[in-house]
NUFIZA-497694 format. One record per residue: residue number from 1; chain; x, y, z of N, C-alpha, C, O in turn. Coordinates in steps of 0.001 Angstrom, whole numbers. Each point is the difference from the previous one (the first is absolute). Example, Ala and Ser with C-alpha at 12.3 -4.5 7.8 and 13.67 -1.06 7.14 Angstrom:
BEGIN
   seq   mol    n_east   n_north      n_up   ca_east   ca_north     ca_up    c_east   c_north      c_up    o_east   o_north      o_up
     1     A     13190     -5690      7800      -890       1190         0       900      1200         0      1036       -19       665
     2     A     -1386      1069     -1385       820       1190        60      -770      1090       730       509      1108       169
***
This chain:
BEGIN
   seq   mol    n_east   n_north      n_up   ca_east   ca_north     ca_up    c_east   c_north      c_up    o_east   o_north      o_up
     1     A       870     -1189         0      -870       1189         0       895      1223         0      1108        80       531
     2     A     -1812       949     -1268      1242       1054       -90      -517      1132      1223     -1021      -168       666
     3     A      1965      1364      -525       118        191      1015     -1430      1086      -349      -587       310      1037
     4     A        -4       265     -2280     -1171        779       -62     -1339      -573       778      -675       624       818
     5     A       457     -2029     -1305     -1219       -910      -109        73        12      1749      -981       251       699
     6     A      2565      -626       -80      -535        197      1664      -122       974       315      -942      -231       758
     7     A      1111      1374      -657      -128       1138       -38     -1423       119       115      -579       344      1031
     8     A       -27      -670     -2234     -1465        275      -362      -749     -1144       904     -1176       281       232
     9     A      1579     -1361       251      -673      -1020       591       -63       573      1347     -1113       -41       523
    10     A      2070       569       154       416        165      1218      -780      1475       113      -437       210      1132
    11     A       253       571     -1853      -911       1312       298     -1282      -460      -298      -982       716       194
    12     A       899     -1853      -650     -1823       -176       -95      -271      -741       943     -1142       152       432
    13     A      2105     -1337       347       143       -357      1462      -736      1246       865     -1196        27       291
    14     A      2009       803       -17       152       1176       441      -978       493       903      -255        63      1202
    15     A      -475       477     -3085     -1071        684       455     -1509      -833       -51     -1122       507        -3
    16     A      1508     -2016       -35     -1406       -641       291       219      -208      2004      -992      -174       708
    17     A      2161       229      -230         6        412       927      -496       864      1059      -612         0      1068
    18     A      1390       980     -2206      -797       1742       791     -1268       313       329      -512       728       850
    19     A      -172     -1949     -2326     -1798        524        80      -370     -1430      1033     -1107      -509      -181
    20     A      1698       109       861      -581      -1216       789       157       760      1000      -965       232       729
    21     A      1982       220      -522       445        982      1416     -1028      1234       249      -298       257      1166
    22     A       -84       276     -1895      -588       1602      -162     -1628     -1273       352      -439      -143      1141
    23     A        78      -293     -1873      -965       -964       277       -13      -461      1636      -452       444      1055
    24     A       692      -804     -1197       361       -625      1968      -346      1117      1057      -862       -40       877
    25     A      2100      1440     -1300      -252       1048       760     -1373       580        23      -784        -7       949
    26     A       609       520     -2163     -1633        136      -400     -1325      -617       860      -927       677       443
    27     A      1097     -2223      -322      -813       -880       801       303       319      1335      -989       303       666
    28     A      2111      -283       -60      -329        166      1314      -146      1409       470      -327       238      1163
    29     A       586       802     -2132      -508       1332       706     -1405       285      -606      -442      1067       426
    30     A      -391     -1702     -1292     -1479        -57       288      -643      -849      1202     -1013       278       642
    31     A      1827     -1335      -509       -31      -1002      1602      -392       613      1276      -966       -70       760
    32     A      2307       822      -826       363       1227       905     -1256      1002       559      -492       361      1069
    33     A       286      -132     -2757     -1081       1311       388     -1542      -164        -1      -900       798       261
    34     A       895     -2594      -788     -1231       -474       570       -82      -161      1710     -1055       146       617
    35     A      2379      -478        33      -192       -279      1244      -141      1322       758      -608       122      1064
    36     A      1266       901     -1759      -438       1153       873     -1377       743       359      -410       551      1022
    37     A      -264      -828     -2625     -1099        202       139     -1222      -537       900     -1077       583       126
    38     A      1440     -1801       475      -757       -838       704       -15       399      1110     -1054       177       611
    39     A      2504       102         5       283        451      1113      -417      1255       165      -251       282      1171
    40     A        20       975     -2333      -601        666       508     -1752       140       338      -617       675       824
    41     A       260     -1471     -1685     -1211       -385       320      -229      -797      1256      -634       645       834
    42     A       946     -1789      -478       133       -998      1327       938       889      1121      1154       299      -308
    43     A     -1837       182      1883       588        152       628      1283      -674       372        -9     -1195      -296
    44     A      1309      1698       962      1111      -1358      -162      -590      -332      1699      -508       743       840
    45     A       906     -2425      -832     -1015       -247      1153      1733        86       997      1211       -70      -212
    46     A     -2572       339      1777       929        192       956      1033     -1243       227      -152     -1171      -346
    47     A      1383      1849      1115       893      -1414       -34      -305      -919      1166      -374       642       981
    48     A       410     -1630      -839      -712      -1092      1266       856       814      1237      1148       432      -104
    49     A     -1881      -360      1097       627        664      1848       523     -1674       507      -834      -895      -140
    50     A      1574       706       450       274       -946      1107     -1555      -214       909      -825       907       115
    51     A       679     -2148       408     -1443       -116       851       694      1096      1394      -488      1129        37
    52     A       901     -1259       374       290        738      1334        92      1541       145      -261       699       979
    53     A       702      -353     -2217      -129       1382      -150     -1620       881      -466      -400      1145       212
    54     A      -207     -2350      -926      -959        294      -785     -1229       -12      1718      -736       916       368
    55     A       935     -2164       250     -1353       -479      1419       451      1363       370      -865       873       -70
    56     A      2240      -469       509       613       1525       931     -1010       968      -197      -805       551       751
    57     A      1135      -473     -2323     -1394       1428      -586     -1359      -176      -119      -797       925      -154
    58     A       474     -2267       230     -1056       -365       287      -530       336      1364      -820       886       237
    59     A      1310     -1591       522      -345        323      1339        58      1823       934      -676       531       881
    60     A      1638      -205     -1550       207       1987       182      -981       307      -741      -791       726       600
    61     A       395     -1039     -1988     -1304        817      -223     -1341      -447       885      -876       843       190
    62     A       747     -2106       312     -1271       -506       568      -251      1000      1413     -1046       420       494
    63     A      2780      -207        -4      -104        962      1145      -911      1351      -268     -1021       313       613
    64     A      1509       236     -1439        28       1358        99     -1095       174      -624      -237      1207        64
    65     A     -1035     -2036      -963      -837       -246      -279     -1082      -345      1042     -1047       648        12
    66     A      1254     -1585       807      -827       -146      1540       235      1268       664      -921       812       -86
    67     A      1835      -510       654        95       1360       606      -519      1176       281      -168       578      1073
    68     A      -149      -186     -2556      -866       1154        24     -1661      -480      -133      -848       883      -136
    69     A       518     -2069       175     -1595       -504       524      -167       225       894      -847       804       388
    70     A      1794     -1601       450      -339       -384      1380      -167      1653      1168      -726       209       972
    71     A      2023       891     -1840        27       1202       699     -1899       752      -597      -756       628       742
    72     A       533      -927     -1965      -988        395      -689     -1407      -649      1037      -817       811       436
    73     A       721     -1787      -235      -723       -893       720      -357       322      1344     -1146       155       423
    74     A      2329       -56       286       136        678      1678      -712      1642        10      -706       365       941
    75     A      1036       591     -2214      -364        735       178     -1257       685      -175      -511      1014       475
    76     A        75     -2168     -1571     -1830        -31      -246      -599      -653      1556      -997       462       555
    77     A      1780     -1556       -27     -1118       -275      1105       355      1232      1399      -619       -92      1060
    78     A      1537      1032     -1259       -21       1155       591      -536       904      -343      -522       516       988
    79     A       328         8     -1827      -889        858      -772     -1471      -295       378      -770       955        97
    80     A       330     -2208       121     -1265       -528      -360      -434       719      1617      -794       935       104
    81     A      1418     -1518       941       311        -44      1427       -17      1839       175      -713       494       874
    82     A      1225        43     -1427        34       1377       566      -741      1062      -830      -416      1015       558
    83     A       281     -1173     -1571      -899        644     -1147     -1311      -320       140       -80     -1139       461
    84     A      -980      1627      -649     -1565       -370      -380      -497      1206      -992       276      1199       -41
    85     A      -903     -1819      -534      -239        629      -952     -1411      1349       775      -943      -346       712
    86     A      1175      1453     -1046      -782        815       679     -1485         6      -560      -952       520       583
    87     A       904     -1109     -1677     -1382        104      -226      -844      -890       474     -1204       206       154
    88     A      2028     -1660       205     -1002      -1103       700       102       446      1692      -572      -678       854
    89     A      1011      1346      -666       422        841      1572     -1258       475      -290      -953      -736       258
    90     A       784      1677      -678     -1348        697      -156     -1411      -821       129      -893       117       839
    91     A      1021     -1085     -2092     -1466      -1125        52       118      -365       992     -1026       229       640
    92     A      1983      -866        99       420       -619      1717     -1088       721       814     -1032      -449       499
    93     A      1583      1782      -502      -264        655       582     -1604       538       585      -492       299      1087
    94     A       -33      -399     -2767     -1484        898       -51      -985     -1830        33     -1200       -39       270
    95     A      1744      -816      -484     -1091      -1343       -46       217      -446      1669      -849      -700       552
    96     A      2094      1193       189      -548       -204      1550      -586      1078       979      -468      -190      1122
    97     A       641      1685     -2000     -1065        554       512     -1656        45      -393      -858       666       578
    98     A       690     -1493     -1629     -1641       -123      -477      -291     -1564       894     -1127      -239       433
    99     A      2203      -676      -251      -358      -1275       730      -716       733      1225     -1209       -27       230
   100     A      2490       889       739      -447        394      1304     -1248       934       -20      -626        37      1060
   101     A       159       726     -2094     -1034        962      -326     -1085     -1376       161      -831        -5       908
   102     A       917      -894     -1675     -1384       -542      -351      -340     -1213      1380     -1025      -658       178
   103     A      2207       685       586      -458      -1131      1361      -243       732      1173      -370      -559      1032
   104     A       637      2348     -1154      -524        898      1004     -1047        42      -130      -667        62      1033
   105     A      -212       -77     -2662      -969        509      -715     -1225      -973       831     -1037       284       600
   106     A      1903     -1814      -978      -557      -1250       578      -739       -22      1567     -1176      -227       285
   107     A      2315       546       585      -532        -15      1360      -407      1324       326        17       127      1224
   108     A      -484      1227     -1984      -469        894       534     -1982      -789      -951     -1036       378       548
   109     A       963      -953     -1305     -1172       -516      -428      -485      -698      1380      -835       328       843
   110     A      1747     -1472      -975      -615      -1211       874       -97       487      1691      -432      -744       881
   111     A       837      1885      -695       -82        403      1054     -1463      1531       472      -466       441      1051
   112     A       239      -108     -2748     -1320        915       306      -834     -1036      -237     -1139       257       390
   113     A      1264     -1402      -910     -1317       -957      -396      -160      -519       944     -1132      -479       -58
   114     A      1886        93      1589       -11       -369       959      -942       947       668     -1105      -200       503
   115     A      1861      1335      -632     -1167       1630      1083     -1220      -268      -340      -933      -365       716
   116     A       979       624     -2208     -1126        -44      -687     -1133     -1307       500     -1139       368       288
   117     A      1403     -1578      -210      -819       -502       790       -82      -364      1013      -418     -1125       273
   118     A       861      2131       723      -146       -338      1377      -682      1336       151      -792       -24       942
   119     A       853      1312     -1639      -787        707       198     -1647        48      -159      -896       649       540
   120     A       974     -1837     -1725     -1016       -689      -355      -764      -757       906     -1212        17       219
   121     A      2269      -791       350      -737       -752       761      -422       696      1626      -958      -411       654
   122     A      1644      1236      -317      -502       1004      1414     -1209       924      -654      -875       192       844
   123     A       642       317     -1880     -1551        567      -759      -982     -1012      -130     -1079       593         5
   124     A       846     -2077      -144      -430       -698       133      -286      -632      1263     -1144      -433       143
   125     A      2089       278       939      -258       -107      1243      -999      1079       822      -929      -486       646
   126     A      1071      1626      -660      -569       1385       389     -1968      -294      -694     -1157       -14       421
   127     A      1694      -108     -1281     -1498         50      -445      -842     -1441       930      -972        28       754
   128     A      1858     -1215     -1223      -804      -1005       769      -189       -15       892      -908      -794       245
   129     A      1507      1587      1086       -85        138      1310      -931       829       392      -352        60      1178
   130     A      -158       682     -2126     -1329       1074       187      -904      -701      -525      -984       695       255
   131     A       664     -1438      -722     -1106      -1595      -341      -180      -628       955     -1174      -337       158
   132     A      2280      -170      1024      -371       -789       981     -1313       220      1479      -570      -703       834
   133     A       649      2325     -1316     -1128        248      1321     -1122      -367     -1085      -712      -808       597
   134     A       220       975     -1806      -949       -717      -796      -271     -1093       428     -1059      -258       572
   135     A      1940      -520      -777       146      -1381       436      -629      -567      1655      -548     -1076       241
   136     A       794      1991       537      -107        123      1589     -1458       321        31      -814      -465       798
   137     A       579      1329     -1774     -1875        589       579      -565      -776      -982     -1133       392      -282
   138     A      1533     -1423      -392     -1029       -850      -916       167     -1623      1546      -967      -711       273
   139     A      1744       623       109       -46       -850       869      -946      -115      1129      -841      -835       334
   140     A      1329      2127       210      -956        731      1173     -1479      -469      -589      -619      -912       547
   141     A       139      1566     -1634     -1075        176      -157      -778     -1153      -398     -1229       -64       -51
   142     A      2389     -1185      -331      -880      -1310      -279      -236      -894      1398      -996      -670       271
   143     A      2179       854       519      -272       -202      1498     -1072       381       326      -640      -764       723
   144     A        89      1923     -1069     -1100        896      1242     -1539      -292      -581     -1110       397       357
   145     A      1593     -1314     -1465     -1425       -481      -375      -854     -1034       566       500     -1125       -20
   146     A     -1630      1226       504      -595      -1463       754       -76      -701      -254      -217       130     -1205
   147     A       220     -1378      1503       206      -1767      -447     -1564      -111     -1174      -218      -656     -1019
   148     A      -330      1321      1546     -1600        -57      -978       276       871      -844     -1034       444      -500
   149     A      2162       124         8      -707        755     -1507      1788      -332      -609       522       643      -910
   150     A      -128     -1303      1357      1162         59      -731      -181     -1168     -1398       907      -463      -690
   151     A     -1915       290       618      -421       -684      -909      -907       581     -1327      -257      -617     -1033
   152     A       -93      1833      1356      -567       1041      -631       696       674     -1132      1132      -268      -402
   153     A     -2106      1361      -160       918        430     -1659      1146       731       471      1085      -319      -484
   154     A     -1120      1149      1254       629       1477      1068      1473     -1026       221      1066       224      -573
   155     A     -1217      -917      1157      1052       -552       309       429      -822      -597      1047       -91       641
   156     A      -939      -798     -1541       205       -703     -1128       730       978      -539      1216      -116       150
   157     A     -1624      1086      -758       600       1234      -876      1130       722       598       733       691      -708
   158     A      -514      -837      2228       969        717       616      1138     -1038       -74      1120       341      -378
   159     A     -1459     -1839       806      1001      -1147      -160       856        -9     -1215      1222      -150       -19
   160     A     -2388       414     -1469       455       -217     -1233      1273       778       -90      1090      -572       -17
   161     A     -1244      2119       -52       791       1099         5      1309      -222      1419      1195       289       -64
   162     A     -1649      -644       769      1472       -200       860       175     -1022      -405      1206       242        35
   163     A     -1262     -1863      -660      1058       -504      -405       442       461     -1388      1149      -350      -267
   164     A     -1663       924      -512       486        843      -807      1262       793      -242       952      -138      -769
   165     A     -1304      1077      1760      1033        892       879      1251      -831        93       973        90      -748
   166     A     -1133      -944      1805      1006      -1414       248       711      -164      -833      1227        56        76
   167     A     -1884      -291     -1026       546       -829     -1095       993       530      -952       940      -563      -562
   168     A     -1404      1883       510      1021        943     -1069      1202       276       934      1112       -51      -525
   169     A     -1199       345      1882      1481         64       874       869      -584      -283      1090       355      -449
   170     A     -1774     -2005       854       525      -1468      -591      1052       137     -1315      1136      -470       -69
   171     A     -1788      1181      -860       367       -188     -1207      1176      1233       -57       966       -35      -762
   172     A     -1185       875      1503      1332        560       -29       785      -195       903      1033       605      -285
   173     A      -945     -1071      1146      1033       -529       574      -124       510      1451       881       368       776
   174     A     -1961      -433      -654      -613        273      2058      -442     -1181       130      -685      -679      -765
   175     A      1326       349      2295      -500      -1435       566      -165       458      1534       777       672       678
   176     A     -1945     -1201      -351       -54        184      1753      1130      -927      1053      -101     -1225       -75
   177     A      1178      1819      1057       323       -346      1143      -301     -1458       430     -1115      -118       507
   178     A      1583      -609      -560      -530       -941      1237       682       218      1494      1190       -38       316
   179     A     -2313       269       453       356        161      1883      -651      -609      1002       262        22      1202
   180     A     -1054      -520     -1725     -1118       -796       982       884     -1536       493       -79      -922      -812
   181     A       702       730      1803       547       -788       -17      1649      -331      -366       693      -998       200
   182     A      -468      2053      -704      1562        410      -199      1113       -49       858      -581       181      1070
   183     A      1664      -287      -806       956        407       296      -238      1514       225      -145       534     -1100
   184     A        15       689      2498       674       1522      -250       812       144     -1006      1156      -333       263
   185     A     -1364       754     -1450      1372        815      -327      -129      1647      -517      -826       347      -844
   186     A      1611       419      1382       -72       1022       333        77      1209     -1607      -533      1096      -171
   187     A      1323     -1826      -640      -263         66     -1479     -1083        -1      -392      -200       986      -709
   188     A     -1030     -1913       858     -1120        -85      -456     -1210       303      1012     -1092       321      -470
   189     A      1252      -407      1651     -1032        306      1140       380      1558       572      1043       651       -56
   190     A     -2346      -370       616       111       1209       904      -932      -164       922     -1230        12       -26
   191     A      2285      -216      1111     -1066       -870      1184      -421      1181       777       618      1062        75
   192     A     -1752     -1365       504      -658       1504       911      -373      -280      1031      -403       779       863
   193     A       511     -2311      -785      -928       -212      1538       757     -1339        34       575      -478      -978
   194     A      -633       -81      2202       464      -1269        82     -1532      -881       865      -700       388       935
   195     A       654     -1614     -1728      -970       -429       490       102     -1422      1120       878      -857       110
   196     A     -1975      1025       509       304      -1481      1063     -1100     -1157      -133     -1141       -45       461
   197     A      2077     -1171     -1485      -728       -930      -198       793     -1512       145      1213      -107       183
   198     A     -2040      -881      -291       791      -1251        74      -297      -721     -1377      -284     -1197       -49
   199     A       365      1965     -1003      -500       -733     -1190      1586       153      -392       527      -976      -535
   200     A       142      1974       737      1247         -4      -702      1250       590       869        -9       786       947
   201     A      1050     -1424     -1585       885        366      1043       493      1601        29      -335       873      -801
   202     A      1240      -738      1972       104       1766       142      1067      -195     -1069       603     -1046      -242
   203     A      -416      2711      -603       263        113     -1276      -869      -288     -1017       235       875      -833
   204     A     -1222     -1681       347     -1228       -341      -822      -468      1121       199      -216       623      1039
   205     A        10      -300     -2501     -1716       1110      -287     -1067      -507       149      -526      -821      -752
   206     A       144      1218      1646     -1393       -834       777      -977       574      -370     -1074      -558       227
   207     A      1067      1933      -959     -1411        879      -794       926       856      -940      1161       405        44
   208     A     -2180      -323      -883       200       1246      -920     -1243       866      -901      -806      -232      -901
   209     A      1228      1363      1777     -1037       1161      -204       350       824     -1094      -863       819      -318
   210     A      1937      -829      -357      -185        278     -1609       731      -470      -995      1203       243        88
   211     A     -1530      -787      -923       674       -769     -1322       660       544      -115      -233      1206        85
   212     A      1732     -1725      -402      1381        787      -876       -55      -273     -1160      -806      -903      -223
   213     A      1439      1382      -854       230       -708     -1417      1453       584      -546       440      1137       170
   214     A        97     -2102      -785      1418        383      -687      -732       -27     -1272     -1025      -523      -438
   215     A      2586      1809      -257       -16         62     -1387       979      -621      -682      1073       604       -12
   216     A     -1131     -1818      -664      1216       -370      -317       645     -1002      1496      -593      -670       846
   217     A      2073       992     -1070       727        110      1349        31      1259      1206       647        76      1044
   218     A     -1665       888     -1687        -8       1763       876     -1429      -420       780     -1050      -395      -507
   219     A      1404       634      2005      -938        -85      1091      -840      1651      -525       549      1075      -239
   220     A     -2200     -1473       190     -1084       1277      -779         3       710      1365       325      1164       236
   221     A      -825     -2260       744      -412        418       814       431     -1714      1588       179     -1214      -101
   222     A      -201      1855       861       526       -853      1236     -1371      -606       647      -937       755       258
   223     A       881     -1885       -59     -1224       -694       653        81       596      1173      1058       -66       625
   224     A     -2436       928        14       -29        131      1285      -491     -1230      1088     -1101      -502      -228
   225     A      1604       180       983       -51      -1566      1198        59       401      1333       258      1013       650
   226     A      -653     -2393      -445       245        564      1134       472     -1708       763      -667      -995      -283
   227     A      1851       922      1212      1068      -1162        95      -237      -753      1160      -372       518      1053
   228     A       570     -1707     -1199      -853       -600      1624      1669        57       560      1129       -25      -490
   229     A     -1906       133      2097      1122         79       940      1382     -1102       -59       915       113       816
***
């Protein structure tokens, strides 16, 4: 081979070289600048902590994270404790003065409805006690009638009307004394005479010369008696 032909072999060597080389370079700096691009897109990830360093910061943030609760916490249930809110102070305030308004309200009622019928009932007593001498001269007068006409119209008509009389007392609430035979008691009797008999023992109301009658539990009037020795 002459020395042109290598010449010419050896520069076409050469440069099929050069373009393999320039080729190559080419590929890996599009490589290159594909990988950069990724990376700038993809955060680069953090590098691994050792476990001991990593639990360390773990555990210092869990601190300082609890910390300000617990100070946050203490100071709401202090707050709660020393604060009130002034406007439920107020409702507090005005719903236990309408409680105490309305249970004064209560026992100043139940206490005129009380007056109220006891005043009632002493206007009702008064009147019935001015009925009882009625009562006394309708007695008298059926007593003083003779055994022969008490069978007659006159007297029939006087009986009718005094149990009549009777009867409406009854119905309001007048009942005659019992003393004839009683126990004295000084509550219900008004003794005037003391009498001397052997029908009853001394202390016994041995007569009674005028009917008593209660009203209710209220003495109208006191049986007048008279008490064996």
């Amino acid at each position: 081979m002459s020395d042109a032909k290598k010449k010419a072999s050896d520069s076409a060597v050469n440069d099929k070289v050069k373009e393999e080389v320039l080729e190559n370079i080419m590929e890996e700096l599009e490589q290159e600048a594909k990988d950069k691009e990724k990376e700038n897109k993809e955060p680069a990830p953090e590098e691994a902590k050792e476990p001991a360093e990593e639990a360390a910061e773990t555990a210092a943030e869990e601190e300082t994270s609890e910390e300000p609760e617990g100070e946050e916490k203490k100071k709401g249930l202090f707050s709660k404790k020393e604060k009130k809110n002034p406007l439920q102070e107020k409702v507090d305030e005005l719903n236990d003065r309408v409680l105490r308004q309305m249970a004064e309200f209560e026992n100043y009622r139940n206490r005129t409805d009380k007056e109220k019928a006891q005043q009632f009932e002493m206007g009702q007593a008064n009147i019935l006690e001015k009925l009882l001498p009625v009562v006394d001269n309708f007695e008298r007068g059926l007593a003083a009638v003779p055994e022969e006409e008490k069978d007659g119209a006159f007297a029939d008509g006087m009986n009718k009307i005094y149990k009549q009389l009777v009867k409406q007392l009854e119905d309001l609430g007048v009942t005659p004394i019992e003393a004839l035979g009683q126990e004295f008691d000084p509550n219900l009797h008004n003794a005037v005479m003391q009498v001397e008999t052997e029908e009853y023992e001394s202390g016994i109301v041995a007569q009674e010369l005028q009917k008593g009658y209660k009203f209710h539990d209220m003495v109208l009037r006191h049986s007048m008696v008279g008490v064996a020795q």
